[in-house]
Each structure stands twice: as C-alpha cells, then as structure tokens.
C-alpha positions in Angstrom: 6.7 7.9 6.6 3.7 7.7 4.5 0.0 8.2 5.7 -3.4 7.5 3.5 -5.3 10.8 2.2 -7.8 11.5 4.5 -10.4 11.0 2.1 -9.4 7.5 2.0 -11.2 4.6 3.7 -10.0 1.3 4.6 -11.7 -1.9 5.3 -10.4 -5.7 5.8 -11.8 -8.2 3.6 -11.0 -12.2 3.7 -9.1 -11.2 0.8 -7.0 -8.2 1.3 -8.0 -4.4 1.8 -10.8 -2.0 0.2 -10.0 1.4 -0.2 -12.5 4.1 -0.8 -11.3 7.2 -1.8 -14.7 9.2 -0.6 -13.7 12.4 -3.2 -13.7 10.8 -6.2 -15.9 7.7 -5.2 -13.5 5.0 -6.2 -12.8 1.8 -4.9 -9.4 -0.1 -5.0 -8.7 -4.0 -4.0 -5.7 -4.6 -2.5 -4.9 -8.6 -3.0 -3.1 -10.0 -0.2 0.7 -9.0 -1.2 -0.3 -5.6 -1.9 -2.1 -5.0 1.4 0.9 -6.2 2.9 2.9 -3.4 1.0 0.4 -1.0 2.0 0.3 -2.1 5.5 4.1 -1.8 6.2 5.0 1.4 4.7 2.5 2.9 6.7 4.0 1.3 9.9 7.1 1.9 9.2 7.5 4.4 5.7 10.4 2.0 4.2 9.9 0.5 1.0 13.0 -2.1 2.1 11.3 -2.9 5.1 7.7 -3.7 2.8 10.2 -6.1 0.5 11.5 -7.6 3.4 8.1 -8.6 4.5 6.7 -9.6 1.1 9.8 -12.3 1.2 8.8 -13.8 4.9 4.9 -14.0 3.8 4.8 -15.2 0.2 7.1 -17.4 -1.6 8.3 -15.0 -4.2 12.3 -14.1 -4.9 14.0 -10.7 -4.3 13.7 -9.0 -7.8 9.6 -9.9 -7.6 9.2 -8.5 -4.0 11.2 -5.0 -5.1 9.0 -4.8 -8.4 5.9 -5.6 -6.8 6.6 -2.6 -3.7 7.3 0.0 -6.5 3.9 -0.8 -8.1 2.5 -0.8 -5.3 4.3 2.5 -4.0 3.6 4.2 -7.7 -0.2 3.4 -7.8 -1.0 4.7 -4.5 0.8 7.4 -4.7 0.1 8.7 -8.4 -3.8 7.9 -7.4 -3.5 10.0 -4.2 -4.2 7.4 -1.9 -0.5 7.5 0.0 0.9 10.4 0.6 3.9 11.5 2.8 2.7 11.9 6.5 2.6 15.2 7.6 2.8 16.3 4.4 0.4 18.2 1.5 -2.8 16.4 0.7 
C-alpha cells in the first residue's frame, strides 16, 4: 500500500489533482490519467489494479496503460510525494 507524505496536499480540480508538497513549496498537476493512477494505488497499493483502471476510463492499449503507471509510480515516488504506508517519510 502506498500513502502520500504528510506534507503533501491534495485538491480536485475540473481537470485532475493539485498536489502541494507544503516542505518544499511545490506544486504538481496531475492530468486526468495520472490522478487516476494516483487515486488507485492509494486505494488499493497495486500498480496492476491502477493499469487495469487506466484501460476501463481512457481509450489507451495495454503497453500505454503499464508505461504510463510506472511514470507515474517513479515520479511520485522519486519526488517524495508516495511513499509506502506505514512506512519512513
């Protein structure tokens, strides 16, 4: 399971999600797809499960929805925003 930092603020736009990371005062746009990524590995912490939902809400093909969950898995992870639940911050 992954959680966001707790420095990390979240807000809903008509166009994805905002995230604020309040340490380092940085703000990151999620377009729809990635919010979707975002959103499903912190319900349910499985990357398959995130590729699985990218394929019932966009019209993409398998290979796009797996590349496009492991961006989005490597980005919020190297910048600190996802990190495992429970786990080091």
């Amino acid at each position: 399971m992954y959680a966001l930092a707790p420095h990390i603020r979240q807000v809903e736009t008509d166009y994805g999600l905002v995230l604020l990371d309040e340490v380092r005062g940085e703000y990151f746009n999620l377009n729809p797809s990635g919010s979707t990524v975002l959103r499903t590995l912190l319900t349910s912490g499985d990357p398959a499960h995130a590729v699985k939902a990218l394929l019932e809400e966009f019209s993409v093909d398998q290979a796009v929805a797996e590349a496009d969950v492991a961006d989005v898995m490597n980005e919020m992870i190297s910048t600190g925003i996802l990190v495992p639940a429970g786990g080091p911050v």
